[in-house]
C-alpha positions in Angstrom: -9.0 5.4 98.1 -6.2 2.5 98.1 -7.8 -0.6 99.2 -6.3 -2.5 102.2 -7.9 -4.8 103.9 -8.5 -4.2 107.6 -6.1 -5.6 110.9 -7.7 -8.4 112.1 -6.7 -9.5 116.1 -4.5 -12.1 115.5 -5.6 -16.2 116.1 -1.8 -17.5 116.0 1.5 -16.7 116.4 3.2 -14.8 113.5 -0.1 -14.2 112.2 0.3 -10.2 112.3 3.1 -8.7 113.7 3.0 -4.7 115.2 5.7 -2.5 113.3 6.6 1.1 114.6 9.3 3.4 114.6 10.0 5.1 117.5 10.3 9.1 117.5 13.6 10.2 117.8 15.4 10.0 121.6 19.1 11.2 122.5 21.4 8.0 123.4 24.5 8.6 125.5 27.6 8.8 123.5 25.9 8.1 120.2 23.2 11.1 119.4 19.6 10.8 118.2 18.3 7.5 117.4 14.7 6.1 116.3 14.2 2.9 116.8 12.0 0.5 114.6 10.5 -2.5 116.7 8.2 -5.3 116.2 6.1 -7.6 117.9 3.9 -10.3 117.2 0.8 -9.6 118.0 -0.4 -12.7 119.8 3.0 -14.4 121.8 4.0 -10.3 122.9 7.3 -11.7 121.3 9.9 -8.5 120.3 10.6 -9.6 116.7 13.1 -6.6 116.2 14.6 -3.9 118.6 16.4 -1.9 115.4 17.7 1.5 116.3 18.6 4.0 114.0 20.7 7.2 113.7 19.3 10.1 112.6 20.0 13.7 112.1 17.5 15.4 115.1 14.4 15.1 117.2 12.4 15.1 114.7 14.0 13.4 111.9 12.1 9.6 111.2 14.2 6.1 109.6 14.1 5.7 105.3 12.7 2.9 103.5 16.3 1.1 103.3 16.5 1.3 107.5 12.6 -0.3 107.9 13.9 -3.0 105.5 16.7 -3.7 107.1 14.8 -4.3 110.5 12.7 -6.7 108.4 15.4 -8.3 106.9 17.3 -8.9 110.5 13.8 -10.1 112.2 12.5 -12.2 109.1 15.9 -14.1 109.7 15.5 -14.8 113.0 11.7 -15.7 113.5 10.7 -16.4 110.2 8.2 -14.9 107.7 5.0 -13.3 109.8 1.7 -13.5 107.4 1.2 -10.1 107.9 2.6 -6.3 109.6 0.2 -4.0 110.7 1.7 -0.1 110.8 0.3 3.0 110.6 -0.5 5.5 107.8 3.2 6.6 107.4 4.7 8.1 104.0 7.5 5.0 103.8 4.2 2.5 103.5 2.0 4.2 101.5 1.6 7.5 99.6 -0.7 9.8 102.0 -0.7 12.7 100.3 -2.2 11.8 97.1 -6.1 11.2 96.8 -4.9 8.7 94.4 -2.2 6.7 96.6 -0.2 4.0 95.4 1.5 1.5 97.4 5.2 2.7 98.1 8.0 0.2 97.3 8.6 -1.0 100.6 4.7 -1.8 100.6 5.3 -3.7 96.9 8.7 -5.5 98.1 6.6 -7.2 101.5 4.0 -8.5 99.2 6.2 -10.3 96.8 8.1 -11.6 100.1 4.5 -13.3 100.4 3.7 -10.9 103.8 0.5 -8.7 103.7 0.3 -5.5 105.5 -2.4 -4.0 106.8 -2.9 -0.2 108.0 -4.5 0.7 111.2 -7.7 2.5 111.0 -7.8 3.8 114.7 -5.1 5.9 116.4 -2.8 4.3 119.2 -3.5 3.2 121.8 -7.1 1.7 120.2 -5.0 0.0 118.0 -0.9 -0.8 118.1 -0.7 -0.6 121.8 1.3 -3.8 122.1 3.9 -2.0 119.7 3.8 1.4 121.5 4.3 -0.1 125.3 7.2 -1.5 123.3 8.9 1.8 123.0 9.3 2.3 126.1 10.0 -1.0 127.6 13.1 -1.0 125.6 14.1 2.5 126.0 13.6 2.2 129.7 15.9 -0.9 129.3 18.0 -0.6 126.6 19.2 3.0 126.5 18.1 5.5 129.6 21.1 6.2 131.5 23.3 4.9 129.5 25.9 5.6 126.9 27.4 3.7 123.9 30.6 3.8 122.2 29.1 3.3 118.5 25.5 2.7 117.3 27.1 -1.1 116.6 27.2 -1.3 120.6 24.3 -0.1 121.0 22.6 -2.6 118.4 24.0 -5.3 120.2 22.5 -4.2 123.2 19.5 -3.7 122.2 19.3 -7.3 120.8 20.5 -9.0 124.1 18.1 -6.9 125.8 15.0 -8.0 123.4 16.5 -11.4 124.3 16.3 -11.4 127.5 12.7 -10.1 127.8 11.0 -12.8 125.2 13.2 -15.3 126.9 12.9 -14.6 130.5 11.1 -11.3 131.4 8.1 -11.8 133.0 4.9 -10.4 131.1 1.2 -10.0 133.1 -0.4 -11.1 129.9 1.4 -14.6 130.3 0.7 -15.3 134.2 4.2 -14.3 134.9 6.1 -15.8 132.3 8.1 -14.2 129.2 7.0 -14.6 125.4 8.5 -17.8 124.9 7.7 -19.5 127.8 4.1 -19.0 127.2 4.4 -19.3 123.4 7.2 -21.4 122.4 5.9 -22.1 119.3 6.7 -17.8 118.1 10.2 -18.5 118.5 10.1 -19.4 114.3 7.2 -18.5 112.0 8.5 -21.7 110.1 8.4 -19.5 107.0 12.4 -19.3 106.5 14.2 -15.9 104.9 17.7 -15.6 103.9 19.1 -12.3 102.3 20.8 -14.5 99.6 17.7 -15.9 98.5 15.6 -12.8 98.8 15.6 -12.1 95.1 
């Protein structure tokens, strides 16, 4: 069995951030898209809104799309300590009885971030993740329609704005992610794709 060591509720911000891809959805005007989000598990902060465009309902993002979301999130908030998913193919090779960790597994851990697989099926564990899904799809996409997915990326980015800056959450007394939290804005662990080798 591969070792990993277990998700621990996070004690500060960026501690361990919640990493899911969404299953496919039709977007006006641009097709089938899965989008890959984060959030930190503490501050409720959405660390990355990335969609992606995929061939059908029940096609799922490759490796290069889930580290492109990190790259784009690691830019703006910083480094998190650690990503907890779920028991995916792209993180680690679930149908050997001998698994080995898959390359995007390998890449995170020489970026410094651990990642940590959830031992309990949703909603027990990566519920803050999962609401997520729909939050944004109820806000970034239903009833809508796009020109290109690069329209739609941008929405989705002003929209994930918008609620860690100034969407009200029930788990913050009525105030948004960074009201409550200002301190997840930045990790203070700084990432550039120039200086990722």
């Amino acid at each position: 069995k591969f070792p990993s060591k277990p998700c621990e509720k996070p004690k500060a911000v960026h501690e361990l951030w919640e990493m899911d891809a969404q299953g496919s959805t039709e977007v006006g005007g641009i097709g089938h898209q899965a989008t890959i989000s984060m959030k930190d598990g503490l501050s409720k902060k959405h660390c990355m809104a990335f969609p992606v465009s995929v061939k059908n309902q029940s096609s799922q993002p490759a490796t290069v799309h889930y580290k492109w979301a990190f790259r784009l999130a690691f830019a703006a908030s910083g480094l998190p300590q650690g990503v907890q998913v779920d028991k995916d193919s792209v993180f680690i090779e679930n149908t050997s009885r001998s698994p080995f960790p898959s390359r995007l597994h390998l890449w995170l851990t020489a970026l410094g971030v651990g990642l940590c697989f959830i031992e309990k099926a949703p909603p027990a564990q990566q519920a803050t993740v999962e609401r997520s899904h729909q939050t944004m799809e109820r806000q970034a996409s239903r009833g809508k329609s796009f020109g290109d997915w690069q329209q739609f990326f941008q929405h989705c980015q002003k929209r994930r704005r918008r609620m860690n800056e100034k969407f009200p959450s029930r788990s913050h007394g009525g105030m948004a992610p960074l009201q409550a939290f200002p301190g997840a804005a930045h990790s203070g662990r700084h990432y550039s794709v120039e200086k990722e080798h």
